[in-house]
LOKOL-87362 format. One record per residue (C-alpha): residue number from 1; residue in three letters; x, y, z. Coordinates in Angstrom, 3 decimals, padded with zeros to 6 digits. Last residue first. Layout:
(NUM 'Ala' (X Y Z))
...
This chain:
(382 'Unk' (020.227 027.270 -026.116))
(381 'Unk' (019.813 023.442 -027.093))
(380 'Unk' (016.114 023.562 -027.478))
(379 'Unk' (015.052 027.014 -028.101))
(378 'Unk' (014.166 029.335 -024.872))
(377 'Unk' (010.731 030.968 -025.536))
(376 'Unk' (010.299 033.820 -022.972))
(375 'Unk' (008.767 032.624 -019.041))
(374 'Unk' (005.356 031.806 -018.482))
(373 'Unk' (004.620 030.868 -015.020))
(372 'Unk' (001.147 028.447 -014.382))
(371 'Unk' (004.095 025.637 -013.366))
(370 'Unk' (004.877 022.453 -014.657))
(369 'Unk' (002.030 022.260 -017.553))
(368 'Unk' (000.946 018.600 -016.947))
(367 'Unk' (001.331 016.058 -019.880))
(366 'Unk' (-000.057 012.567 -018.951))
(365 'Unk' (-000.331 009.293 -020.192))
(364 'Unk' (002.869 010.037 -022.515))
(363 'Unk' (002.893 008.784 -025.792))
(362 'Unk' (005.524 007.049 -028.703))
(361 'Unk' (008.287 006.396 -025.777))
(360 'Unk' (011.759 006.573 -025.861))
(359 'Unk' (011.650 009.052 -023.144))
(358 'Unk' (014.268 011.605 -024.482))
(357 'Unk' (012.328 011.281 -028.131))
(356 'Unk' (008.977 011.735 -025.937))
(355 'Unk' (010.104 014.456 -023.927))
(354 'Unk' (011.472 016.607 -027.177))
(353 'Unk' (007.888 015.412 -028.567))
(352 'Unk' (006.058 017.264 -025.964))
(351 'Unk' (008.350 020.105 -026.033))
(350 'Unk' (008.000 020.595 -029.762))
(349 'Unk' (004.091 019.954 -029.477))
(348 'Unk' (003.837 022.656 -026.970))
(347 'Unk' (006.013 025.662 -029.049))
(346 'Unk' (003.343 026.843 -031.286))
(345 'Unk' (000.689 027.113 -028.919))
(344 'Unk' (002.849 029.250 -025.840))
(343 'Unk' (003.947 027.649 -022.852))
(342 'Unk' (007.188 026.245 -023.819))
(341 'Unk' (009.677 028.474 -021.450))
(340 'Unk' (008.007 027.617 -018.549))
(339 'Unk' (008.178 023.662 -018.499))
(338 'Unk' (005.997 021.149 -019.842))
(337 'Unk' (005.389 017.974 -017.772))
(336 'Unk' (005.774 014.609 -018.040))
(335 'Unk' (003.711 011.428 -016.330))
(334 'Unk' (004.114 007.828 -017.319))
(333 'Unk' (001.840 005.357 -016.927))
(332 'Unk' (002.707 001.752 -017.430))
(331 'Unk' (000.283 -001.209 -017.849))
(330 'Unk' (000.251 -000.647 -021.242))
(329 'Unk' (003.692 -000.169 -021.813))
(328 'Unk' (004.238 -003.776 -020.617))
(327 'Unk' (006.271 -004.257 -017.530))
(326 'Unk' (009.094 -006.578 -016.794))
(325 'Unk' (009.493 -007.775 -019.847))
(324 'Unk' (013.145 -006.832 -021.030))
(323 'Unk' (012.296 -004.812 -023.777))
(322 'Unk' (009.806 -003.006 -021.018))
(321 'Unk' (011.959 -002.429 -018.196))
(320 'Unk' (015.342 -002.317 -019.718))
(319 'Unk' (013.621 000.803 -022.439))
(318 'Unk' (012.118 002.390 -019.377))
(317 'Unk' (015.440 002.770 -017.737))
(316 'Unk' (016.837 004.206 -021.028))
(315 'Unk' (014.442 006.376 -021.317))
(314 'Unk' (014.970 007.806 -017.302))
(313 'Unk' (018.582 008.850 -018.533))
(312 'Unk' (017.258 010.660 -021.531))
(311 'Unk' (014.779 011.996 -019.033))
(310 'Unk' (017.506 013.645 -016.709))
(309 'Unk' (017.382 016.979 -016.733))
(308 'Unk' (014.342 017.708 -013.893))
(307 'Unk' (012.938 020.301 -016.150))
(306 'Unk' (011.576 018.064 -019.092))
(305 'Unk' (009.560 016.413 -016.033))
(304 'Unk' (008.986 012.924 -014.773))
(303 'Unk' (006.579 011.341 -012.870))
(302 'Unk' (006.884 007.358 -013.275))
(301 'Unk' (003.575 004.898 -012.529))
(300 'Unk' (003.640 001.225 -012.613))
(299 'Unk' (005.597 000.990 -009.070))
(298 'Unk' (006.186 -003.234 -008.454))
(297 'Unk' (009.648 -003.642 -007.490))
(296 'Unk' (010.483 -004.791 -010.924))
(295 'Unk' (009.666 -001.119 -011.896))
(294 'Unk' (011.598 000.674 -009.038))
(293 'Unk' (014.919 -001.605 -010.275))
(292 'Unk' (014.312 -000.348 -013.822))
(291 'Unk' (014.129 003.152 -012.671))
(290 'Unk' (016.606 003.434 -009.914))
(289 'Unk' (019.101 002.058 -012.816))
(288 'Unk' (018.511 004.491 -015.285))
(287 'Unk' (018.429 007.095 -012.734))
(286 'Unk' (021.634 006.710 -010.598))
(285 'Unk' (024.402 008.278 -013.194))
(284 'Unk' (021.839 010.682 -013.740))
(283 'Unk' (021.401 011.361 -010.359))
(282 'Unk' (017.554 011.713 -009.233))
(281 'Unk' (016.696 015.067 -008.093))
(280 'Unk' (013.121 015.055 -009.179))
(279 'Unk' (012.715 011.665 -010.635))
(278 'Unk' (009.761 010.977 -008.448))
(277 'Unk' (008.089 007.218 -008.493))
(276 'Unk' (004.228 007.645 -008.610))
(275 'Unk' (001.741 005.865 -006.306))
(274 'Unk' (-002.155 006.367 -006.833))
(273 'Unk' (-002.006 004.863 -010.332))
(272 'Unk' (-003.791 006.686 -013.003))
(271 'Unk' (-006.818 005.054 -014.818))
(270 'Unk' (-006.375 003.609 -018.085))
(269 'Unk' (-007.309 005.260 -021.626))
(268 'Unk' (-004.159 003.937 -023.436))
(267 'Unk' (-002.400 007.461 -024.776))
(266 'Unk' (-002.253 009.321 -027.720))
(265 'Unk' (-000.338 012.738 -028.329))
(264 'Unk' (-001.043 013.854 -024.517))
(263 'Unk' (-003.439 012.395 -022.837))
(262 'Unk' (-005.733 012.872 -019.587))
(261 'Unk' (-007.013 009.960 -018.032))
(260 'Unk' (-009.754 011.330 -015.282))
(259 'Unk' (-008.323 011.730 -011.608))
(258 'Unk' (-008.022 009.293 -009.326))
(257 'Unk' (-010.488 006.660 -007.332))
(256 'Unk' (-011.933 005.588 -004.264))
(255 'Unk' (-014.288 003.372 -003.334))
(254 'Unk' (-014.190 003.021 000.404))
(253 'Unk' (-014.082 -000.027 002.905))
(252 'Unk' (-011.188 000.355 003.905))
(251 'Unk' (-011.013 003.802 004.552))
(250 'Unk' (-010.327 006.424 002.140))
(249 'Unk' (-007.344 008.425 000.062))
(248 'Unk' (-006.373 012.022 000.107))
(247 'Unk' (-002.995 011.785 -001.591))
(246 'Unk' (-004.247 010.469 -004.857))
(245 'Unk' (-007.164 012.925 -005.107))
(244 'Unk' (-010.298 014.298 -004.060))
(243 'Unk' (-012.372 011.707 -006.292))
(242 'Unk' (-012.285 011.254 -010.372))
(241 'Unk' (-013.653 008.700 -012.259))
(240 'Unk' (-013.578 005.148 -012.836))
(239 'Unk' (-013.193 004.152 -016.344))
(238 'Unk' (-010.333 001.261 -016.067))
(237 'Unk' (-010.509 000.426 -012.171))
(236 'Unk' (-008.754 002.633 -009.693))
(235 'Unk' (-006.817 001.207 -007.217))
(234 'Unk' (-007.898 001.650 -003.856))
(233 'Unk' (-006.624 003.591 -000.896))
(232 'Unk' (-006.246 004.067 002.783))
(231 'Unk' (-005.448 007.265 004.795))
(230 'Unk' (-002.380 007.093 007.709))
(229 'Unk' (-001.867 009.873 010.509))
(228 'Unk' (001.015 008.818 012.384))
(227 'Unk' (001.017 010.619 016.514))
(226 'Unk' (003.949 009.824 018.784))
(225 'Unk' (004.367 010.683 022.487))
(224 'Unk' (007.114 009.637 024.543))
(223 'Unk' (008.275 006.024 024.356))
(222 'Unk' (008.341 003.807 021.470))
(221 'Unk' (007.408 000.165 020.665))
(220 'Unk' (008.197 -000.658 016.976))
(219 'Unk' (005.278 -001.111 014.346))
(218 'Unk' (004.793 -003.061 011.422))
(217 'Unk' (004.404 -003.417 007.856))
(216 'Unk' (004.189 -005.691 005.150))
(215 'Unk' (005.316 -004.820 001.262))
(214 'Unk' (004.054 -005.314 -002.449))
(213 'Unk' (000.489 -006.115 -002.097))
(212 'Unk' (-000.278 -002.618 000.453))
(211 'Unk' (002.017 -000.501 -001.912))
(210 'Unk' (003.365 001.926 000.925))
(209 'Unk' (003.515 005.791 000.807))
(208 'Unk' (005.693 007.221 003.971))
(207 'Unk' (005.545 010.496 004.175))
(206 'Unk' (007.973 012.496 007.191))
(205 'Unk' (006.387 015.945 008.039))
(204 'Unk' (007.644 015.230 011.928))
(203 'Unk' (010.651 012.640 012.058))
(202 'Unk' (009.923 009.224 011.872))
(201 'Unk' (012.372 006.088 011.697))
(200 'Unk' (011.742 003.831 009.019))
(199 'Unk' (012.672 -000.147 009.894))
(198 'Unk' (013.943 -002.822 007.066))
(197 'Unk' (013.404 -005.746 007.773))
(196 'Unk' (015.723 -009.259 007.386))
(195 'Unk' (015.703 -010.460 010.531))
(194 'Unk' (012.674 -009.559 012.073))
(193 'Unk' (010.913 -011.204 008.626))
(192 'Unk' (013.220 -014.373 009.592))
(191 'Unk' (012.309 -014.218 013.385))
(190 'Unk' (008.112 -014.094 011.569))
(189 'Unk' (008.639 -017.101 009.588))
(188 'Unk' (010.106 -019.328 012.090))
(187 'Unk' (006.853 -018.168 014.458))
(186 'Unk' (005.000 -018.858 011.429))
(185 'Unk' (006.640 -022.269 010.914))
(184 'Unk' (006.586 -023.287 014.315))
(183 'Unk' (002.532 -022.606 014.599))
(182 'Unk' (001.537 -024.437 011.529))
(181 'Unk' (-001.636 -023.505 011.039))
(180 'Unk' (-004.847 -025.521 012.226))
(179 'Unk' (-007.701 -027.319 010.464))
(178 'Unk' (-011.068 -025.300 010.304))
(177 'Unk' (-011.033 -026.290 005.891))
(176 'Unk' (-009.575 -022.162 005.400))
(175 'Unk' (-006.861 -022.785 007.597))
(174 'Unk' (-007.090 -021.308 010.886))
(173 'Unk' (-005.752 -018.101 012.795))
(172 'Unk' (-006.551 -016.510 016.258))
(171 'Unk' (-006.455 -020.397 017.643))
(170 'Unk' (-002.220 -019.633 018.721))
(169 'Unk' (-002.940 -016.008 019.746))
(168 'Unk' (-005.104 -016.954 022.716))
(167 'Unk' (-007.551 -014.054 022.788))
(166 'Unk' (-010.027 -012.105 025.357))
(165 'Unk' (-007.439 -011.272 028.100))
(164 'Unk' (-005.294 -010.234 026.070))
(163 'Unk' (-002.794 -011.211 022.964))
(162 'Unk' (-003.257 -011.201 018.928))
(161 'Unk' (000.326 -010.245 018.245))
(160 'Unk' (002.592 -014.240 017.458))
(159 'Unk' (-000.224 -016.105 015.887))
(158 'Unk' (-002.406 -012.801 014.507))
(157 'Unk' (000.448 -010.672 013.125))
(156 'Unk' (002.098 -013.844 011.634))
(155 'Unk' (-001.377 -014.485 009.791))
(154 'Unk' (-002.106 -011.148 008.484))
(153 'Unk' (-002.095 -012.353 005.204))
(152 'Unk' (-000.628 -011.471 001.784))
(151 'Unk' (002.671 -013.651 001.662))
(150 'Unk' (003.106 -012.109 -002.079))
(149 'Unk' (003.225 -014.702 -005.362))
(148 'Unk' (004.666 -012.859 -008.162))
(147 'Unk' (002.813 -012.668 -011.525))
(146 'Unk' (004.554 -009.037 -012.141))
(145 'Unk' (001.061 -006.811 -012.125))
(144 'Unk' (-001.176 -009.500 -011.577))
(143 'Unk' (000.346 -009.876 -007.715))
(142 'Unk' (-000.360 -013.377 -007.064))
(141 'Unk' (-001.973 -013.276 -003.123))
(140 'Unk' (-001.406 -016.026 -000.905))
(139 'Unk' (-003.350 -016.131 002.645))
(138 'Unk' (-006.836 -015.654 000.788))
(137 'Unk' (-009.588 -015.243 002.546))
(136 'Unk' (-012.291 -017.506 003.995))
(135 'Unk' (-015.036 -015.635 005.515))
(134 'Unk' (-014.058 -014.011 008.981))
(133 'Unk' (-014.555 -015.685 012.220))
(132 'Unk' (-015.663 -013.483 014.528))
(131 'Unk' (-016.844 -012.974 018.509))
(130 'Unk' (-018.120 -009.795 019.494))
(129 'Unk' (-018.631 -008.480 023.208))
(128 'Unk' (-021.783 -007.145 024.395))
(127 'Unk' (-020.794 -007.810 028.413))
(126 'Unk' (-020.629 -011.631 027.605))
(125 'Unk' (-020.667 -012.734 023.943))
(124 'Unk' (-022.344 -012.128 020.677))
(123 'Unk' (-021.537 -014.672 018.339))
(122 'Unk' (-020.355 -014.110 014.636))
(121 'Unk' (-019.608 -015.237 011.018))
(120 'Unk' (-018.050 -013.245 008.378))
(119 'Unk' (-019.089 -013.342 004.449))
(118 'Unk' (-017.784 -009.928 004.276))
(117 'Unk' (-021.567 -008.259 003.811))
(116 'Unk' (-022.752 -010.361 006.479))
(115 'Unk' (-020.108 -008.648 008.862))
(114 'Unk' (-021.192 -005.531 007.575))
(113 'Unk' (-024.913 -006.093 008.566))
(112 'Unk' (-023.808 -007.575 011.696))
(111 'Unk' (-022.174 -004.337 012.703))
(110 'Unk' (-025.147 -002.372 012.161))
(109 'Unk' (-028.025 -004.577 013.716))
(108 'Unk' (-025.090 -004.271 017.046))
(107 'Unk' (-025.540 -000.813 017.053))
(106 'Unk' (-023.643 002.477 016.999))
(105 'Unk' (-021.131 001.651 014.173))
(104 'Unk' (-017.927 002.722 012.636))
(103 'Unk' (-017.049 -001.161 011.878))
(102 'Unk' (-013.706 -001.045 014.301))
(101 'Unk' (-015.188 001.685 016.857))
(100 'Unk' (-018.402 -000.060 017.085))
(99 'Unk' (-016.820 -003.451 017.414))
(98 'Unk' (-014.069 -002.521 019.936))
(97 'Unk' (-010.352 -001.921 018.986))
(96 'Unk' (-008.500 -003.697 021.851))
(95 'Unk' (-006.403 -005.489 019.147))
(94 'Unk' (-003.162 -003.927 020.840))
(93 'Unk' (-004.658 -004.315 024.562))
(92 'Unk' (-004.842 -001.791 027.245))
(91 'Unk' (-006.744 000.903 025.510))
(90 'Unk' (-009.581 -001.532 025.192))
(89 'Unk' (-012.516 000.259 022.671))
(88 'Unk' (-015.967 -000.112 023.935))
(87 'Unk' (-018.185 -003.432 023.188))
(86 'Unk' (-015.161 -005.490 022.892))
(85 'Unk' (-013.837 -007.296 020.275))
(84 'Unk' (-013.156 -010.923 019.892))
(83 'Unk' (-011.219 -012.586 016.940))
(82 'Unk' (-011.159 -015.366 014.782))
(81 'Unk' (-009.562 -015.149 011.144))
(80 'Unk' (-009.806 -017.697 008.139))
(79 'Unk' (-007.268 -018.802 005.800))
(78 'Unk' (-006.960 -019.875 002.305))
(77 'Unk' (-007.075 -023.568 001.464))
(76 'Unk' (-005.150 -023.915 -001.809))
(75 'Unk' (-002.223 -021.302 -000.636))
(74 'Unk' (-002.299 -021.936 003.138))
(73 'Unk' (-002.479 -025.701 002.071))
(72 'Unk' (000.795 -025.231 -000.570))
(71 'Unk' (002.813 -023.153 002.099))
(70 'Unk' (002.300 -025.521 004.706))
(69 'Unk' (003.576 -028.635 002.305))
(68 'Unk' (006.777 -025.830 001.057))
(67 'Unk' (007.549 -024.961 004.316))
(66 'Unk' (011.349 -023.634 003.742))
(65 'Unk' (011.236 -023.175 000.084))
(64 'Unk' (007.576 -021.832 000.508))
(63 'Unk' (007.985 -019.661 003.382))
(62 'Unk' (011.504 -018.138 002.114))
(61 'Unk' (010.008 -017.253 -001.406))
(60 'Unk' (006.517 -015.818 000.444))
(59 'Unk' (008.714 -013.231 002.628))
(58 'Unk' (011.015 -011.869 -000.347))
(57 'Unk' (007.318 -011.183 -001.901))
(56 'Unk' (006.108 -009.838 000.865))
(55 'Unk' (009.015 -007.147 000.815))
(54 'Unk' (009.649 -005.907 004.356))
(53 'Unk' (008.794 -002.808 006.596))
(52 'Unk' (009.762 -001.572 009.626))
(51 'Unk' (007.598 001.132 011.175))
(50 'Unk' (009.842 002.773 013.607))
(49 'Unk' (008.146 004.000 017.385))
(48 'Unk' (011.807 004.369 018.949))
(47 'Unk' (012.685 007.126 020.636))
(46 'Unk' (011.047 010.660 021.656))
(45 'Unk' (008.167 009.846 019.264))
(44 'Unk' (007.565 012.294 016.124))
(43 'Unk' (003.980 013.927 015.878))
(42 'Unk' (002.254 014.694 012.711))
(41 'Unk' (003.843 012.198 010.561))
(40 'Unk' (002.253 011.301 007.904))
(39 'Unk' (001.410 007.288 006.544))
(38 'Unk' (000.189 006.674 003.149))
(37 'Unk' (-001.509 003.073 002.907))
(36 'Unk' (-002.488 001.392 -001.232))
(35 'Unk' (-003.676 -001.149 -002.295))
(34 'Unk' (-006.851 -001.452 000.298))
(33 'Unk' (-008.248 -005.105 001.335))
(32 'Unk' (-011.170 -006.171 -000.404))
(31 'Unk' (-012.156 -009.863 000.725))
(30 'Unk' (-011.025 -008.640 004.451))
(29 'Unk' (-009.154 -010.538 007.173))
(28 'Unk' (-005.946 -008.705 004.989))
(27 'Unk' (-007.025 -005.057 006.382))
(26 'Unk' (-003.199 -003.806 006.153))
(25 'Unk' (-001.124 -006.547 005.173))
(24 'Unk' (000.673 -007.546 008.489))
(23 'Unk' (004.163 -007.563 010.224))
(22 'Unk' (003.585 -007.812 014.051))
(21 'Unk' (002.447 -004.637 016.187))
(20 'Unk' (005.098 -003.944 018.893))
(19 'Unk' (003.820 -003.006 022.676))
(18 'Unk' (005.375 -000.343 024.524))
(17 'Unk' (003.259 002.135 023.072))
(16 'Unk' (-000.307 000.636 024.101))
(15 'Unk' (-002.356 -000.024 020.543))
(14 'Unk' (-003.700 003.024 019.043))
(13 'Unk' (-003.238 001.691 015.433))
(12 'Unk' (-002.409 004.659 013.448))
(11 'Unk' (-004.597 007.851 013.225))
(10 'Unk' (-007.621 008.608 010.886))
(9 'Unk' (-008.001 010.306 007.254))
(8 'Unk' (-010.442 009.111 004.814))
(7 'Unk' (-013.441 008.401 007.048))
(6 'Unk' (-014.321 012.296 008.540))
(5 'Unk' (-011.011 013.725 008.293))
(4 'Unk' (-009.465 012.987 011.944))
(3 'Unk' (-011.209 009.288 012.710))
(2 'Unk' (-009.562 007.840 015.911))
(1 'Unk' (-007.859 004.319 015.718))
């Protein structure tokens, strides 16, 4: 991993290009893992290189009908992590990330202070090298957003992926009591995830924003060169305040948050989700449905627009969603905007409330002006 914006934005997991990287959560070992990963393309590879993804949820509902015992202990006992890094970062080896590189540190006094911090234990080896075992963390995760249990670990990653000459894969991972995993089941586990992904293929400019508790990701070997810049995220707590932004997220171990609540009519006070779901371009004919089904998948924020002609369509979607339970209005922000022909005083309630009769909604969390163009008043209907 290099660091290109200082410790917001850095590249994807340097690890040797013809090896794969297993499914994981991103930073699971850790009591504070991000929410949310965007991924850029700077550079595409020649072939190959994907980063499949797969629901976690789809991924805990085959564990625990298939193991249910092993699914129960990883659940109740939580898991712990044991891993060795070197002094100086091991180009050779997909965990080859050394300790200074991995913690952003120049001393040893530094790293351990961070590994205290985690509740992490450690042992200085041979030649400066780092032996951990990571505080107990949990290797089921209930998302509080749908009350769906997610297989929120790295534990797949770290049986089948944690390789070289400093690691035996199968004692990478432990149950949270020291006893050991079931090996067969997470190797089961991780054919069925190979099964059943879904892989992205890169081309340069591509975005790929990923809800860290929703999906796991991974990495395909590739040949040629291939450069993904990815930025980490948080989600903002009730009150927090503004940072730089919802693209421009942090490292792991960051704080960061989004803009201010801004509302329009009335509105709930709550901070804005990082992630929105576009409805530029959306078919009508598409857009209830790519709505309601977007909700259940776990997005809480919708970004809409009077412009984009289809928020009667994007109502009724929102109507499923919350008359049929799968989101409360509270938990759901919904963005709007007013377009050109609305700009002056008299005619921004109108608009506002045009969107909120086409909505179905009694206030919108946010009400952007579309673009800083003023065009002649256009009645409604004209």
């Amino acid at each position: 991993m290099l660091r290109v914006v200082g410790d917001r934005v850095f590249t994807a997991n340097e690890a040797p290009a013809s090896e794969p990287i297993p499914f994981h959560h991103e930073v699971a070992q850790s009591p504070t893992p991000p929410d949310y990963i965007a991924f850029y393309c700077e550079t595409a590879p020649e072939s190959g290189g994907e980063t499949p993804i797969i629901s976690s949820t789809a991924v805990y509902d085959y564990f625990a009908s298939k193991y249910p015992t092993f699914a129960s202990r990883m659940e109740t006992l939580a898991v712990k992590y044991i891993r060795v890094m070197p002094c100086e970062d091991d180009s050779s080896s997909a965990i080859g990330g050394s300790w200074k590189s991995t913690f952003n540190v120049t001393s040893k006094e530094a790293a351990e202070q961070q590994l205290r911090a985690t509740g992490s234990s450690w042992e200085w080896l041979k030649g400066d090298n780092l032996r951990t075992v990571t505080g107990t963390v949990p290797g089921v995760r209930t998302d509080p957003r749908t009350g769906r249990k997610a297989f929120f670990n790295s534990v797949v990653a770290a049986y089948t992926g944690w390789v070289d000459s400093r690691h035996d894969p199968t004692k990478a991972v432990i149950l949270g009591d020291g006893s050991p995993v079931d090996g067969a089941a997470l190797q089961d586990v991780a054919d069925w995830m190979a099964a059943n992904r879904v892989a992205v293929p890169w081309q340069q400019g591509d975005v790929l924003f990923i809800d860290n508790h929703v999906a796991m990701h991974s990495r395909n070997p590739f040949a040629g060169p291939r450069r993904i810049l990815a930025s980490l995220a948080k989600r903002p707590a009730a009150g927090d305040v503004a940072s730089s932004g919802a693209a421009a997220a942090a490292s792991a171990a960051s704080n960061v948050h989004d803009v201010p609540h801004a509302q329009a009519l009335t509105g709930t006070g709550d901070g804005m989700p990082l992630v929105g779901l576009g409805m530029w371009k959306v078919p009508k004919e598409k857009c209830a449905e790519i709505t309601l089904e977007s909700l259940k998948a776990g997005y809480t924020h919708i970004d809409s627009a009077c412009d984009y002609g289809n928020e009667k369509e994007v109502g009724q979607g929102l109507k499923a969603a919350l008359e049929g339970g799968v989101i409360s209005r509270e938990d759901l922000w919904v963005t709007s905007k007013l377009w050109n022909t609305s700009h002056a005083a008299e005619h921004v309630e109108e608009a506002c409330r045009r969107t909120l009769d086409d909505l179905g909604l009694e206030y919108l969390d946010l009400y952007l002006i579309h673009f800083p163009i003023s065009l002649a008043y256009v009645p409604f209907g004209e």
